[in-house]
C-alpha positions in Angstrom: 0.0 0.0 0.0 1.8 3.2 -1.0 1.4 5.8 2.3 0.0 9.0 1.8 1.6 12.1 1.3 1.0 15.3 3.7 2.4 18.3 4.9 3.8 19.0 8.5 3.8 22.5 9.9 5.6 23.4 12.9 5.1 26.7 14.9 7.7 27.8 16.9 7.3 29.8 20.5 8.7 33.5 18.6 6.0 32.8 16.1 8.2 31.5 13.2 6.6 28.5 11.4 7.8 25.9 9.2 6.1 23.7 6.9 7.2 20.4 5.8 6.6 18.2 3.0 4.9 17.0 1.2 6.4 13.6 2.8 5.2 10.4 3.6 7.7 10.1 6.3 6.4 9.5 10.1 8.0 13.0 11.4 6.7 13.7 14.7 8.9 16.9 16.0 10.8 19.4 14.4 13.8 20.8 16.4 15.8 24.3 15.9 18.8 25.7 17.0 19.7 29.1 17.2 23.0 30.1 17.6 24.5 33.5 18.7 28.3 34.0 17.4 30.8 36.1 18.8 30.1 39.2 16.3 26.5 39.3 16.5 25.2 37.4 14.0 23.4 34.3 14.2 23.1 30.9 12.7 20.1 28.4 12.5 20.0 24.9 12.4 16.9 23.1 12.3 15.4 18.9 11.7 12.8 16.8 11.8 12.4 13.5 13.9 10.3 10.9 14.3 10.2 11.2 17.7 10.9 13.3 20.7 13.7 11.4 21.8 15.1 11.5 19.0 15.1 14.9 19.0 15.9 15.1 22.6 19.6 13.9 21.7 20.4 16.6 19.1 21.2 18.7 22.6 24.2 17.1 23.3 25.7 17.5 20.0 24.4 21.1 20.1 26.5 22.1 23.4 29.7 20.3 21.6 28.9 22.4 18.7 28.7 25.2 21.0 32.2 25.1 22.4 33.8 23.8 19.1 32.7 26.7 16.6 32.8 29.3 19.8 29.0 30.3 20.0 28.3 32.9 21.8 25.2 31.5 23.0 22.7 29.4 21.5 19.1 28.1 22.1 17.5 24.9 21.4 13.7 24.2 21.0 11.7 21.6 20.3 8.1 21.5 19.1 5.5 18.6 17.6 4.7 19.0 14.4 1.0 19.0 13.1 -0.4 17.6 9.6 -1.9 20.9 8.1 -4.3 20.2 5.1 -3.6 21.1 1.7 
């Protein structure tokens, strides 16, 4: 049975939203990391997982990431993505 495709949409906590897909893939969070460098300007990472642990471990590679490419500071979020209709 081929699976269905569909878009996942993520909303952020500073508003910013992202939209995934279309995919058949079982993503279930979308994770983002925001990182502050030394002169002010700032780099974003971001994925998709197909589940929250597995986006719970991109943290630790984040802080060695940190320390490695001397951020500044950085922030790292987490939210469940949602099937929006098309």
């Amino acid at each position: 049975m081929k699976k269905r495709r569909r878009y996942l949409t993520a909303t952020m906590p500073d508003g910013y939203v992202k939209t995934i897909g279309p995919t058949a893939d079982s993503f279930t969070h979308y994770w983002r990391i925001v990182a502050e460098l030394e002169n002010g300007k700032t780099e974003v990472f971001w994925g998709h997982s197909r589940s929250l642990a597995e986006a719970r471990r991109k943290r630790a590679p984040a802080e060695e990431a940190s320390k490695a490419r001397g951020w500044k500071s950085f922030t790292f979020e987490i939210v469940e993505l949602v099937e929006t209709p098309v």
